[in-house]
SELOBA-369846 format. One line per field, with one value per residue (C-alpha): residue number from 1; residue in one letter; x, y, z. Coordinates in pm, whole numbers. Layout:
BEGIN
pos c(NUM|...) .
code c(A|...) .
east c(X|...) .
north c(Y|...) .
up c(Z|...) .
//
This chain:
BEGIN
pos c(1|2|3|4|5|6|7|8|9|10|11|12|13|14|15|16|17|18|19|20|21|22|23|24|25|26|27|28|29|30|31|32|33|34|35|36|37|38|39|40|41|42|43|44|45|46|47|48|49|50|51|52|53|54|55|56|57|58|59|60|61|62|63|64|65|66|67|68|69|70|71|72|73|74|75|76|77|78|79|80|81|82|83|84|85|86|87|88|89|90|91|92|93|94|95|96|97|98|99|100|101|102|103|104|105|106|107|108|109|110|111|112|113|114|115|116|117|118|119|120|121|122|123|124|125|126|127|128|129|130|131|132|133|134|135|136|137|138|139|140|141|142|143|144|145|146|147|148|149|150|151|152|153|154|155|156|157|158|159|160|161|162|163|164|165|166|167|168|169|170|171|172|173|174|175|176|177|178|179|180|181|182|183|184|185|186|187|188|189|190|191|192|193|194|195|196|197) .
code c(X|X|X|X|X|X|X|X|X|X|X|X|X|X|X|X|X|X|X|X|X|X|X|X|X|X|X|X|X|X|X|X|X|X|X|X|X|X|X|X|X|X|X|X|X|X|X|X|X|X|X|X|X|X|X|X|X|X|X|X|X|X|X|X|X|X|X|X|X|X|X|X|X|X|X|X|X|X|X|X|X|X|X|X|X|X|X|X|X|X|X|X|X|X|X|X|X|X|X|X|X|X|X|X|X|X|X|X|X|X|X|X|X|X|X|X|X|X|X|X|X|X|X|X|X|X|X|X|X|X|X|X|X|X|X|X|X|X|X|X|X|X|X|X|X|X|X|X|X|X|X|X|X|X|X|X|X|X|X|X|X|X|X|X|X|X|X|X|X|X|X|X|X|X|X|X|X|X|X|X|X|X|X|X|X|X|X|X|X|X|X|X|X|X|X|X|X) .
east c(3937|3994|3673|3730|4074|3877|3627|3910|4115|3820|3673|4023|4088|3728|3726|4108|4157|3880|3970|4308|4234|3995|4276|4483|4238|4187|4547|4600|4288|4433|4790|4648|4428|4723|4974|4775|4981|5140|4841|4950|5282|5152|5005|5308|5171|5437|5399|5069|5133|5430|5214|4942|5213|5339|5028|4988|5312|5263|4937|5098|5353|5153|4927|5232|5380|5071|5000|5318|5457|5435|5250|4858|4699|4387|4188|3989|4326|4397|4044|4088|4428|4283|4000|4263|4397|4050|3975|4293|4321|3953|4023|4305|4109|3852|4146|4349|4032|4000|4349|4319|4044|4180|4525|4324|4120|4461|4632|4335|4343|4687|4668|4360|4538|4862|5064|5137|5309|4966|4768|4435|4121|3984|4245|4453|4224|4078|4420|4495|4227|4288|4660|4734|4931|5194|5375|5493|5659|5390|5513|5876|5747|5536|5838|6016|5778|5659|6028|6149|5802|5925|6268|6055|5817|6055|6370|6120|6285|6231|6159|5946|5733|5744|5595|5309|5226|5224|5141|4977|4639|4756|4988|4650|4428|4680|4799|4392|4344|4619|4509|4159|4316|4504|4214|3992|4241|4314|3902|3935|4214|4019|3721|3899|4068|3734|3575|3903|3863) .
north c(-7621|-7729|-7519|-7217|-7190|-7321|-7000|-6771|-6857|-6816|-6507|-6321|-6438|-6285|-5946|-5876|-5845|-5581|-5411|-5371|-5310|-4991|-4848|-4854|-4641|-4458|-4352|-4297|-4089|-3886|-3844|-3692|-3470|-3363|-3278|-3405|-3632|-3840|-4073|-4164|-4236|-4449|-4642|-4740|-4520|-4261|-4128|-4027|-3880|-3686|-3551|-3394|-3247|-3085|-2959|-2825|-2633|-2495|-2368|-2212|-2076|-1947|-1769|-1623|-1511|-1307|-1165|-1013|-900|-508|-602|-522|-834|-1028|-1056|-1353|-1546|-1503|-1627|-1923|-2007|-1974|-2225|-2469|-2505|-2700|-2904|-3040|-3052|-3233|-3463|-3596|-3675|-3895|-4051|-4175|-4325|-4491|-4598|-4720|-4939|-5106|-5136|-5366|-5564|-5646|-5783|-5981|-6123|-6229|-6370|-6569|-6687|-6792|-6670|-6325|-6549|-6651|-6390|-6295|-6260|-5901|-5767|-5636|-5408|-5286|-5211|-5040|-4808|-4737|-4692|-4538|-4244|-4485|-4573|-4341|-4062|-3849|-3857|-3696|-3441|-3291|-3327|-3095|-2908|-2847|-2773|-2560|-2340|-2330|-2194|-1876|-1869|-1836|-1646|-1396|-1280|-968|-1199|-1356|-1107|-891|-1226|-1269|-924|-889|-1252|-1427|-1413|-1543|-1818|-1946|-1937|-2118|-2378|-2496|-2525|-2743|-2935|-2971|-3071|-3340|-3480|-3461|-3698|-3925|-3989|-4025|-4247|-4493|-4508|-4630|-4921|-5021|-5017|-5237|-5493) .
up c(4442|4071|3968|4174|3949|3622|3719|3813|3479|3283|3400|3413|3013|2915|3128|3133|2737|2702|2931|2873|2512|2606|2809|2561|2369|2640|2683|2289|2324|2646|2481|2144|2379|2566|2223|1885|1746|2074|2100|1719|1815|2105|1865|1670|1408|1399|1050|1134|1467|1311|1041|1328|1518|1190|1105|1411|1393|1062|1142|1484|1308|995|1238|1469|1112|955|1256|1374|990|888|577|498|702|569|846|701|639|995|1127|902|1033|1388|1305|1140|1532|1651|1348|1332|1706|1741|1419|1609|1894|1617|1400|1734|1867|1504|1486|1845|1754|1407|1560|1867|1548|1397|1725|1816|1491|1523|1823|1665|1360|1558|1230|1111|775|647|488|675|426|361|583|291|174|494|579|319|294|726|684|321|502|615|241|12|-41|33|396|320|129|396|622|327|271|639|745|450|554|904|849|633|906|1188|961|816|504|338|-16|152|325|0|-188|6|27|-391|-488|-161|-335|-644|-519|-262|-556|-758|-484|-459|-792|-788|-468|-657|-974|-784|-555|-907|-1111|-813|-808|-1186|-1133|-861|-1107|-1404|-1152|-1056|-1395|-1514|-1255) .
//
């Protein structure tokens, strides 16, 4: 009787935790399938989940706004913003399943190390190359940014419609450059840490 219970413990504590720990990727992965961003927020990870369904919206609402203004439309700006949808959509799908996967390693670990006090060895950096999205500031001003672009989306002022049809070229050209100039001096920036230490 005593081993039938030994066997019974023992085979529900090895097969229950995987289990349980692929359907919980499995539901992340089904929620950011059904609205990109949900399975994020499943996850506990709700800056990142916030920032998909942003993205999402802006793109929506960029496409919506270029096609339905009275101005000369750019036909290649519109295909662009209608192949933003599955890219973001399918790189949801791939960072949820990601997330899904390091948020299980960190739990088990944990659970393992009976102490979240004590600090676990290589997990600071893995962490912090995983979840870099979460701190900053960077978050809030995409929430700015993304809302104050919403209002013009949606409002559809005459300024507004009047600058993009006289300066929309110009202000793209000049916002990548920027974007590039950024993403070049933040590689710059990691290099010089690396040589230092």
């Amino acid at each position: 009787m005593k081993r039938k219970r030994q066997l019974n413990n023992t085979s529900s504590g090895t097969r229950g935790k995987p289990v349980r720990n692929r359907t919980h990727k499995f539901i992340a992965g089904l929620l950011s399938a059904v609205i990109p961003g949900l399975g994020h927020i499943y996850l506990r990870l709700y800056m990142r989940g916030l920032t998909f369904m942003m993205l999402v919206l802006l793109d929506l609402s960029a496409l919506l706004y270029f096609s339905t203004i009275g101005i000369q439309i750019n036909v290649p700006l519109l295909i662009l913003l209608a192949l933003f949808i599955p890219v973001i959509y399918f790189y949801n799908v791939f960072d949820v399943l990601q997330s899904a996967d390091w948020v299980m390693m960190r739990r088990r670990r944990a659970v393992t190390h009976n102490s979240s006090d004590k600090p676990i060895p290589n997990e600071r950096s893995a962490g912090e190359a995983m979840m870099v999205w979460e701190r900053g500031i960077s978050f809030g001003l995409l929430l700015i940014v993304g809302g104050s672009l919403l209002v013009l989306f949606f409002r559809k002022p005459r300024w507004f419609k009047e600058l993009i049809a006289v300066y929309g070229g110009y202000t793209f050209a000049v916002l990548m450059i920027a974007g590039g100039l950024i993403l070049f001096g933040r590689e710059i920036w990691v290099m010089l840490r690396k040589k230092k230490i």
